[in-house]
ROKEMAR-862042 format. One record per residue: residue number from 1; x, z, y of N, C-alpha, C in turn. Coordinates in Angstrom, 1 decimal, decimal comma. Layout:
% residues N
<atom n="NUM" n_x="X" n_z="Z" n_y="Y" ca_x="X" ca_z="Z" ca_y="Y" c_x="X" c_z="Z" c_y="Y"/>
...
This chain:
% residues 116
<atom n="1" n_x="0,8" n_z="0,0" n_y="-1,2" ca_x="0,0" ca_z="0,0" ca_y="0,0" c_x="0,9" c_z="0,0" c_y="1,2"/>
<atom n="2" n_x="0,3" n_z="-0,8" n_y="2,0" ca_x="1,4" ca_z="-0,9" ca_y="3,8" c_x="0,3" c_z="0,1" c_y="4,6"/>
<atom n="3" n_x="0,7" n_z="1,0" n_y="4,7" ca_x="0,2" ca_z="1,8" ca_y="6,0" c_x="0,8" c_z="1,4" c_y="7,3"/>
<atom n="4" n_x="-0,3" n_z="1,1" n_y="8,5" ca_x="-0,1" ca_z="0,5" ca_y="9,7" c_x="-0,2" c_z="2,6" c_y="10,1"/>
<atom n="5" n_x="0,7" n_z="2,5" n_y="11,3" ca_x="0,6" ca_z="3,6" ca_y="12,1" c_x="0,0" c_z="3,2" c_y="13,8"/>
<atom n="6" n_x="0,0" n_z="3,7" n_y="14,9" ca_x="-0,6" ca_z="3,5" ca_y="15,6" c_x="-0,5" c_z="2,1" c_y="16,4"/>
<atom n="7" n_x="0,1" n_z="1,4" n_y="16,0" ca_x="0,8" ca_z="-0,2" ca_y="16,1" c_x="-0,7" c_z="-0,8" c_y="16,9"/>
<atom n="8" n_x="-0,8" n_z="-1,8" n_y="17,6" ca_x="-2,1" ca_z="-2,7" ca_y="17,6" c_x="-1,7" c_z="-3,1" c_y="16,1"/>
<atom n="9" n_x="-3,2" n_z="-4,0" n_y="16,0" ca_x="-2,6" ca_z="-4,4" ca_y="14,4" c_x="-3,4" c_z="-5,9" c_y="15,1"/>
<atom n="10" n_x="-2,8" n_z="-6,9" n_y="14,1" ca_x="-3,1" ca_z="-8,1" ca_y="14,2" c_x="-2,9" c_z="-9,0" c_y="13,1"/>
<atom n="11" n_x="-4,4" n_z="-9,7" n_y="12,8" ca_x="-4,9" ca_z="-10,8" ca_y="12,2" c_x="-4,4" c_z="-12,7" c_y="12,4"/>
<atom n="12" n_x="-4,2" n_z="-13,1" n_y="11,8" ca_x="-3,1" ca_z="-14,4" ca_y="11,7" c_x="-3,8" c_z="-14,9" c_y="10,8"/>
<atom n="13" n_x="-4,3" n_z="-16,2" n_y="10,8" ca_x="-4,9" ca_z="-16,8" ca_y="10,2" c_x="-4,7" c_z="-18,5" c_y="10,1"/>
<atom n="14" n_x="-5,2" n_z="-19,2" n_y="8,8" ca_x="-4,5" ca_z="-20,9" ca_y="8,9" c_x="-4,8" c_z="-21,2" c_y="7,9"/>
<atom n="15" n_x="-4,6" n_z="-22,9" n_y="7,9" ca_x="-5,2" ca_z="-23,9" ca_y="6,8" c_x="-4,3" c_z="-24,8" c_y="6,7"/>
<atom n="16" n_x="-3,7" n_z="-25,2" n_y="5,8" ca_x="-2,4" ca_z="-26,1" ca_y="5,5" c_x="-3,0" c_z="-26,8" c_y="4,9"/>
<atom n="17" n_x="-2,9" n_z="-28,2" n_y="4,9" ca_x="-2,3" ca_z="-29,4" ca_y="3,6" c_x="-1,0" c_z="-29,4" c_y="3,2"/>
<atom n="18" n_x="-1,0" n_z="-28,9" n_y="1,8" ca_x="0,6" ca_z="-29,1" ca_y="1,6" c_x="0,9" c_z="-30,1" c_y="1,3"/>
<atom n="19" n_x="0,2" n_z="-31,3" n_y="0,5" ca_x="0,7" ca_z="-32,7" ca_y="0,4" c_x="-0,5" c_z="-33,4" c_y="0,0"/>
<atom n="20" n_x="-0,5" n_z="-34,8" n_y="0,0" ca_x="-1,8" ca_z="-35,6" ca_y="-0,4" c_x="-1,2" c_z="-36,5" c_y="-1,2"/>
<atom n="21" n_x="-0,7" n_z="-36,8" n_y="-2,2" ca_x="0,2" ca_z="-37,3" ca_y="-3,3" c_x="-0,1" c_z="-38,7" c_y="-3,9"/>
<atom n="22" n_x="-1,9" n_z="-38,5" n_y="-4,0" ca_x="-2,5" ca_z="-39,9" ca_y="-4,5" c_x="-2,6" c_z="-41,4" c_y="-4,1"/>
<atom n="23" n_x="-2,3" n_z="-41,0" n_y="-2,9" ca_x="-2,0" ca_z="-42,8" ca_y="-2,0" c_x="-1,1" c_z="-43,2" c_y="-2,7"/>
<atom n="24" n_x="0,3" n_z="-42,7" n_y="-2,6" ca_x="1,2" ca_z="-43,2" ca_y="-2,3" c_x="2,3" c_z="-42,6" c_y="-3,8"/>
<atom n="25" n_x="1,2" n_z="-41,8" n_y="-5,0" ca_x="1,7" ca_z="-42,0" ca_y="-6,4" c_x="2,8" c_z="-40,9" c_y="-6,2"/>
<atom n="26" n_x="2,6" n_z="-39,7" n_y="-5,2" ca_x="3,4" ca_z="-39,4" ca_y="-5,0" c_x="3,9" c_z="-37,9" c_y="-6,3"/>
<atom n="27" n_x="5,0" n_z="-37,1" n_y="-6,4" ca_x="5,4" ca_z="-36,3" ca_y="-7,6" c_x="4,4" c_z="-35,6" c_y="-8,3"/>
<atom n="28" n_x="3,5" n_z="-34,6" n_y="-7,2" ca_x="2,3" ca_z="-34,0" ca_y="-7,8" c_x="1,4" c_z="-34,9" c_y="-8,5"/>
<atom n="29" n_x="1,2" n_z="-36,0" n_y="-7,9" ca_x="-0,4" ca_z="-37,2" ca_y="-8,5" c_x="0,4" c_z="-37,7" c_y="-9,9"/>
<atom n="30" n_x="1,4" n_z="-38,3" n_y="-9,8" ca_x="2,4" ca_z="-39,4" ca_y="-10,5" c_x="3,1" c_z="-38,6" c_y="-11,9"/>
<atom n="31" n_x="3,8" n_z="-37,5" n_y="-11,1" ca_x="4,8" ca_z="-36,7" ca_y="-12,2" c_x="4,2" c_z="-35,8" c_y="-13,2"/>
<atom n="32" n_x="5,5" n_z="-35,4" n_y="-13,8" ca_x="5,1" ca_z="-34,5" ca_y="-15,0" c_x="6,2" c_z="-33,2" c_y="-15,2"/>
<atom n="33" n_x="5,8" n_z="-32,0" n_y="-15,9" ca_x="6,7" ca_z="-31,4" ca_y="-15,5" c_x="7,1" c_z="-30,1" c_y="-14,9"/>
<atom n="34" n_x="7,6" n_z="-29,4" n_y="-14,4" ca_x="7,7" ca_z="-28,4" ca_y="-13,1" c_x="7,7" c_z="-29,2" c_y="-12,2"/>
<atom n="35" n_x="6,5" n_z="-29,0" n_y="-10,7" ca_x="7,1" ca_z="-29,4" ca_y="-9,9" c_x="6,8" c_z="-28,1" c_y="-8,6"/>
<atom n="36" n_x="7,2" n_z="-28,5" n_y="-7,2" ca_x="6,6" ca_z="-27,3" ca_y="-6,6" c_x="7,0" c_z="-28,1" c_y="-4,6"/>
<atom n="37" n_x="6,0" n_z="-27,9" n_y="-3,8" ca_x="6,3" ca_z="-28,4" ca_y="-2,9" c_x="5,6" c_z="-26,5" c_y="-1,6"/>
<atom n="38" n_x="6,5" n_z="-26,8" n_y="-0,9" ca_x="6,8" ca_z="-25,6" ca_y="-0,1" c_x="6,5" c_z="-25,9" c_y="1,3"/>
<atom n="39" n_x="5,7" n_z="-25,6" n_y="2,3" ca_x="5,1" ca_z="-25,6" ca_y="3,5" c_x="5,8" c_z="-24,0" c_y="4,4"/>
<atom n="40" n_x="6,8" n_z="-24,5" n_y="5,9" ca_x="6,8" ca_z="-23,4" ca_y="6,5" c_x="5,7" c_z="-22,8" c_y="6,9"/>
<atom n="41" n_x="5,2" n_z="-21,9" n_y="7,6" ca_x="3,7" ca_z="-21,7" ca_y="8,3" c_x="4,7" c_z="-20,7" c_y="10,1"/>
<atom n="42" n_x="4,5" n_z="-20,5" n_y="11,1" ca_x="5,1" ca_z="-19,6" ca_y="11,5" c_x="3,7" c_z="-18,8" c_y="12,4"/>
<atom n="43" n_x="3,7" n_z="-18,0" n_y="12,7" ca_x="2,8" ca_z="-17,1" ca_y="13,2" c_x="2,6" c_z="-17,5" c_y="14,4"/>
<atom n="44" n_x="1,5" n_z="-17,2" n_y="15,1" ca_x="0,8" ca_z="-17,6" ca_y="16,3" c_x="1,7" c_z="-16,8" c_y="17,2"/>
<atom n="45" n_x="1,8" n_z="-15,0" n_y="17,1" ca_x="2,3" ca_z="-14,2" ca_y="17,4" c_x="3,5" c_z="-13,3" c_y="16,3"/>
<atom n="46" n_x="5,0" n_z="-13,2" n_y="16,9" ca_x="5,9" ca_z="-12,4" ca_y="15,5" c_x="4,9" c_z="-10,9" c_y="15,8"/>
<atom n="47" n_x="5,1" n_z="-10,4" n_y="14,3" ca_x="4,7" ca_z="-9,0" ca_y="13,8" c_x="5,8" c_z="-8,1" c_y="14,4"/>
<atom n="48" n_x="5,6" n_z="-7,0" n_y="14,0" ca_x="6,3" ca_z="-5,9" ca_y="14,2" c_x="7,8" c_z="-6,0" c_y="13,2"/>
<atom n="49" n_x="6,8" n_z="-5,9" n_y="12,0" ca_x="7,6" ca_z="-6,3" ca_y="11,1" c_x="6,9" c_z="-7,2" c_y="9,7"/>
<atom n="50" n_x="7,9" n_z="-7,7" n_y="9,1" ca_x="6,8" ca_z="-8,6" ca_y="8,1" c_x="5,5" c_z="-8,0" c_y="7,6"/>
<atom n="51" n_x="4,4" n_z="-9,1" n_y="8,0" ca_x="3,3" ca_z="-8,4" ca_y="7,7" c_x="2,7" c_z="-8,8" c_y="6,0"/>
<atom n="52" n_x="1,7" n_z="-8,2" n_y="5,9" ca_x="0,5" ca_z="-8,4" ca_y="4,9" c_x="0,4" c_z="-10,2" c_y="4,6"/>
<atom n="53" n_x="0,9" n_z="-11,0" n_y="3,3" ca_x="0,1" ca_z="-12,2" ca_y="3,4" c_x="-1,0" c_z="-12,4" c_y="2,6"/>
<atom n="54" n_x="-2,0" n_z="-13,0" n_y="2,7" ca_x="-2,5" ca_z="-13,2" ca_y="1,3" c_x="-2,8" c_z="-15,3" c_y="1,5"/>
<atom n="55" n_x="-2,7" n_z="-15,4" n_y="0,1" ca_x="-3,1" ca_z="-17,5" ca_y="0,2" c_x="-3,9" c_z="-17,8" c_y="-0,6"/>
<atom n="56" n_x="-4,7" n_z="-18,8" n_y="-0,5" ca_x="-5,6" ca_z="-18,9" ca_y="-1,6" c_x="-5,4" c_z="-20,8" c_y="-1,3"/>
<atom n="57" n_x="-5,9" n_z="-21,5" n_y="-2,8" ca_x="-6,4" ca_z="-22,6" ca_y="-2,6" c_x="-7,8" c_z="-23,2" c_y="-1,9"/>
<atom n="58" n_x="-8,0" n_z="-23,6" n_y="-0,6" ca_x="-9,3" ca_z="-23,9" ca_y="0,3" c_x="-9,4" c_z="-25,2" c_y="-0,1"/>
<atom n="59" n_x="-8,7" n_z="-26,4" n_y="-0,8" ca_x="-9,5" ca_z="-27,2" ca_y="-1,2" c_x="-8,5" c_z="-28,1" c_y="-2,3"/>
<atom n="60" n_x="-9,0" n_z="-28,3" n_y="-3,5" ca_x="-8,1" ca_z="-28,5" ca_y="-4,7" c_x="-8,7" c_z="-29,9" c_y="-5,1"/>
<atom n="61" n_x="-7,7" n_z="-30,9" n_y="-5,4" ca_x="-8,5" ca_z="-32,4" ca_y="-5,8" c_x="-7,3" c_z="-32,8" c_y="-7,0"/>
<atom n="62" n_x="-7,8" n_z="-32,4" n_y="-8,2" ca_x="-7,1" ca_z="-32,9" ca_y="-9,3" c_x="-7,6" c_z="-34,0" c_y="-10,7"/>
<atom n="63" n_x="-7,1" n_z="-34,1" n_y="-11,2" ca_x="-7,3" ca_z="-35,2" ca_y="-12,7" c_x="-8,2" c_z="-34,1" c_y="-13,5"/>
<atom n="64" n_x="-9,2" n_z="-34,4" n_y="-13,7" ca_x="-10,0" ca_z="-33,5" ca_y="-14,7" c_x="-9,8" c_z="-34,1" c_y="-15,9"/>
<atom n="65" n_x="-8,8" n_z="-35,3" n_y="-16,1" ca_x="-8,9" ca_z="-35,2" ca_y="-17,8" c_x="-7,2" c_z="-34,6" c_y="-18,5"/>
<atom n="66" n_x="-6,8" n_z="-33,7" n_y="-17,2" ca_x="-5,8" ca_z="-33,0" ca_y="-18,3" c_x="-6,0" c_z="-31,9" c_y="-17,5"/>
<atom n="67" n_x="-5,0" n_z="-30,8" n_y="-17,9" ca_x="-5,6" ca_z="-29,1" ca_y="-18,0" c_x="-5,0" c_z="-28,9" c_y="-16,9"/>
<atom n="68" n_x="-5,7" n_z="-28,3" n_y="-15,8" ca_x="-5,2" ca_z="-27,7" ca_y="-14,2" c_x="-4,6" c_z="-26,6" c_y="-14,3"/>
<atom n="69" n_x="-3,1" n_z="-26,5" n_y="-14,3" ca_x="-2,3" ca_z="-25,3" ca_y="-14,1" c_x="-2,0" c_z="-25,4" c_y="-12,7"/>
<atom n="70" n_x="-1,7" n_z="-23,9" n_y="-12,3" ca_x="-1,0" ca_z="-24,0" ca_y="-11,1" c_x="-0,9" c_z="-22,5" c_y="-10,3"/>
<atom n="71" n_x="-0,1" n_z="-22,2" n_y="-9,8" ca_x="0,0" ca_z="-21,1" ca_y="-8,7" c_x="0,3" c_z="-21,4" c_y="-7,1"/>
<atom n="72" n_x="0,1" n_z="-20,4" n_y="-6,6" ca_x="0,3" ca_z="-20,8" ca_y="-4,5" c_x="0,4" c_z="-19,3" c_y="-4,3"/>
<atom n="73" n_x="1,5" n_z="-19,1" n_y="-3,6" ca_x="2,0" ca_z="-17,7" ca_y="-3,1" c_x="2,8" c_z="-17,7" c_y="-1,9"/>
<atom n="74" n_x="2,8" n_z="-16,7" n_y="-1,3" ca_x="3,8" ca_z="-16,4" ca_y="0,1" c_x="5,1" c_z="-16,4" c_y="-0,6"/>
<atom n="75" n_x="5,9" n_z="-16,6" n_y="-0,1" ca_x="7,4" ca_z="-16,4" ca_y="-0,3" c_x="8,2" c_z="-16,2" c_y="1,2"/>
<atom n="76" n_x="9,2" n_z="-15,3" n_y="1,5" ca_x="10,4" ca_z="-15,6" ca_y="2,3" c_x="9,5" c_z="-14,9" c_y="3,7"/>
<atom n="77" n_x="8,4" n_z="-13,8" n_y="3,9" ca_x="7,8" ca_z="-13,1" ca_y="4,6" c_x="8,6" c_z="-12,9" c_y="5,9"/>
<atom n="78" n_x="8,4" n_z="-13,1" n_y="6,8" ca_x="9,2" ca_z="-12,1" ca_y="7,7" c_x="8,6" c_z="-11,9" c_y="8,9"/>
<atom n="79" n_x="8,9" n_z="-11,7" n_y="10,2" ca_x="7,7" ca_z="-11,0" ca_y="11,0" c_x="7,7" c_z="-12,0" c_y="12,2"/>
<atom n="80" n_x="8,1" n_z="-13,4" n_y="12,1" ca_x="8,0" ca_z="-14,8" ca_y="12,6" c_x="7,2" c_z="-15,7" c_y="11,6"/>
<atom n="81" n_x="7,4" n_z="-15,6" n_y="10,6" ca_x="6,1" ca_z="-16,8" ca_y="9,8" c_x="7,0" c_z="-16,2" c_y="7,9"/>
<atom n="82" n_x="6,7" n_z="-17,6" n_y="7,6" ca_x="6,6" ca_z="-17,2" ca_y="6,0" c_x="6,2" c_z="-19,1" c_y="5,6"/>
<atom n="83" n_x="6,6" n_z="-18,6" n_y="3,8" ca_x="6,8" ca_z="-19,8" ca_y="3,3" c_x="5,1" c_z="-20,1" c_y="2,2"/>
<atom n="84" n_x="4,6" n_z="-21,1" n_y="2,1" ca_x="3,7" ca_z="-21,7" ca_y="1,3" c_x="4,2" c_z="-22,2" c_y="0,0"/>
<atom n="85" n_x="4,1" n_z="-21,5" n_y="-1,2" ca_x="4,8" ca_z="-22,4" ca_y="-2,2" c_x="3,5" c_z="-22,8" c_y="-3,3"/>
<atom n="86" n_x="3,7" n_z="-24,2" n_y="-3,2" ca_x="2,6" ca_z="-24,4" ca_y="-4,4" c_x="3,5" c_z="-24,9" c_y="-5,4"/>
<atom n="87" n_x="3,1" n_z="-24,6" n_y="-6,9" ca_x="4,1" ca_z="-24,8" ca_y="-8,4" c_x="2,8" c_z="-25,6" c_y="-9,5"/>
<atom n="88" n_x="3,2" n_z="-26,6" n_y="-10,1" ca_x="2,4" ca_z="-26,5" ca_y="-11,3" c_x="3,3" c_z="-27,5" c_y="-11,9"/>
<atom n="89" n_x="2,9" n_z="-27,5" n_y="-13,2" ca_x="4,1" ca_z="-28,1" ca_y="-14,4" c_x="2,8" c_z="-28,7" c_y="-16,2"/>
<atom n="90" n_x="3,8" n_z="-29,2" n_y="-16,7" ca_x="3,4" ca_z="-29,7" ca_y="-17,6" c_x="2,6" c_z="-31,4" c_y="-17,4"/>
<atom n="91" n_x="1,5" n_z="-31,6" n_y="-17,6" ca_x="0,7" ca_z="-32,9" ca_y="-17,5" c_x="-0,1" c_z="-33,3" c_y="-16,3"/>
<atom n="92" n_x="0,1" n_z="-32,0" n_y="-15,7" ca_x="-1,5" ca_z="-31,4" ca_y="-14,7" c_x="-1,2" c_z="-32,5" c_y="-13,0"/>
<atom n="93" n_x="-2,2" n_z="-33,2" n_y="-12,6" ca_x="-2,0" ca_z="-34,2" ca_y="-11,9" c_x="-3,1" c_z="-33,9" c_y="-10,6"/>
<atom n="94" n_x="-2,1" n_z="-33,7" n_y="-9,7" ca_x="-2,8" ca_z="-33,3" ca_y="-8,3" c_x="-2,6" c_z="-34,2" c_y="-7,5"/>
<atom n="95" n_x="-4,4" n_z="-34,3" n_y="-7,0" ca_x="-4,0" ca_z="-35,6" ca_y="-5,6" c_x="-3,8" c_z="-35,0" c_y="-4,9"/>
<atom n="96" n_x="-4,1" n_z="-33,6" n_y="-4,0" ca_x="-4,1" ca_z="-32,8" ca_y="-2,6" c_x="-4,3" c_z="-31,7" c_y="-2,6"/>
<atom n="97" n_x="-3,7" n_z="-30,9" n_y="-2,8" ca_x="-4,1" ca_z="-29,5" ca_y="-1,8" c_x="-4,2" c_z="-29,1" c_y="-0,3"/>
<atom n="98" n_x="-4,7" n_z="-27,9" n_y="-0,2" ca_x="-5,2" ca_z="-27,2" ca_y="0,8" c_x="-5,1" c_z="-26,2" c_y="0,8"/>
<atom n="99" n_x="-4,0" n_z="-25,5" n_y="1,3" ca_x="-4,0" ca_z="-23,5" ca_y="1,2" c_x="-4,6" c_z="-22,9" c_y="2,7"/>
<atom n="100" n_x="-5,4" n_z="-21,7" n_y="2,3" ca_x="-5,3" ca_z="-21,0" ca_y="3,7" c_x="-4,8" c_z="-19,5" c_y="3,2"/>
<atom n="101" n_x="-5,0" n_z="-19,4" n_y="4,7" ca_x="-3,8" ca_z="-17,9" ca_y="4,7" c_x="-4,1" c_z="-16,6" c_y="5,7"/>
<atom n="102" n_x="-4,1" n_z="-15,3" n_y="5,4" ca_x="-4,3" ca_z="-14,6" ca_y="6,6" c_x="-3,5" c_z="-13,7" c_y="6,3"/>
<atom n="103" n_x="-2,7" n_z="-13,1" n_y="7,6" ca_x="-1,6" ca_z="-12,4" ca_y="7,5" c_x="-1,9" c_z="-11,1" c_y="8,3"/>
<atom n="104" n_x="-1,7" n_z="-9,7" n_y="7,5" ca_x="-2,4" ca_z="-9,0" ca_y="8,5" c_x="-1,1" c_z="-7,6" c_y="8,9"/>
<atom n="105" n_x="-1,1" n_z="-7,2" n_y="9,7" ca_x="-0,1" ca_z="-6,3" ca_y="10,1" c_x="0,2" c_z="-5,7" c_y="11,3"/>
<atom n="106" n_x="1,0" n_z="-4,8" n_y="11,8" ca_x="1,5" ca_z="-4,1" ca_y="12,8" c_x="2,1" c_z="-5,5" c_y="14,1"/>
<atom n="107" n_x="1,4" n_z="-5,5" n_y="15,7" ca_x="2,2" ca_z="-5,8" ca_y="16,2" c_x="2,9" c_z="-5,3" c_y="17,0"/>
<atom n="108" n_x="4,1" n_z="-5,9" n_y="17,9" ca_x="4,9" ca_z="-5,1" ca_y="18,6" c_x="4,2" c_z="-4,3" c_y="19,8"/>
<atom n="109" n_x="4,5" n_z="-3,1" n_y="20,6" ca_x="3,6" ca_z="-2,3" ca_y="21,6" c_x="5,1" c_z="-2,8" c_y="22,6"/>
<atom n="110" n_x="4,6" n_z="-2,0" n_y="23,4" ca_x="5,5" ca_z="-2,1" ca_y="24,6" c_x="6,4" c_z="-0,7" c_y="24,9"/>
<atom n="111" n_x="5,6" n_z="0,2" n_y="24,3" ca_x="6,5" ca_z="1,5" ca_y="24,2" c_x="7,4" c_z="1,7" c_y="22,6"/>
<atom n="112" n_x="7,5" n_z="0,2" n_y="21,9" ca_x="8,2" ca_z="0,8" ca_y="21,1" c_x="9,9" c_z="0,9" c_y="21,6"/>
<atom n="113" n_x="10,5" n_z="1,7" n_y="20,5" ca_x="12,1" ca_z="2,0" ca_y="21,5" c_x="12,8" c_z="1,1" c_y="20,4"/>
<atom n="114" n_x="13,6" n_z="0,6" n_y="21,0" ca_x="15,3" ca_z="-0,1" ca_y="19,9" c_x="16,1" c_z="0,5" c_y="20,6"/>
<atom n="115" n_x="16,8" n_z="1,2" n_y="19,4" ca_x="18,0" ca_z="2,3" ca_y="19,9" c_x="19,3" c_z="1,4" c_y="19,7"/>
<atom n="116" n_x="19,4" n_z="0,8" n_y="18,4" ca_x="20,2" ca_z="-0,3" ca_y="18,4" c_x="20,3" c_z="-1,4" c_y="17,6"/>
């Protein structure tokens, strides 16, 4: 659990395309295999310190005649933005994703101190 202390706290929110692959036969639509394509995101406003992320898939367009594997997760968090990683492997053939994202956490006040 992240306990915020008396910080403003702030909400960060977004919708990515991470790739659209099927025009143009691209690794996700075409390949096979591991593959994994990675989107920076950076924050409206930096946090305090790296905040809360959570991602989900907001809109998935795949081959329904082989088996849909896959994961999407934050990676490389820090309190300027963070990374989008989508992974899937084996047969599984994606025209396009769509992640969204809300980031929630501590921001900076004006009375906080840096000693050094």
């Amino acid at each position: 659990m992240k306990r915020l202390e008396s910080h403003p706290l702030g909400i960060d929110q977004g919708d990515v395309v991470l790739f659209s692959d099927f025009e143009d036969d691209g690794e996700m639509w075409a390949g096979s295999g591991p593959r994994e394509c990675r989107r920076h995101v950076e924050f409206s406003q930096a946090y305090r310190e790296a905040p809360v992320v959570q991602v989900s898939v907001s809109l998935w367009d795949v081959k329904t005649t082989t088996a849909f594997r896959a994961e999407v997760v934050a990676r490389e968090v820090t309190a300027q933005g963070f990374d989008i990683v989508f992974r899937t492997w084996a047969d599984t053939r994606i025209a396009r994703i769509r992640a969204a994202w809300t980031a929630i956490g501590a921001l900076p006040h004006g009375d906080d101190w840096e000693l050094y």
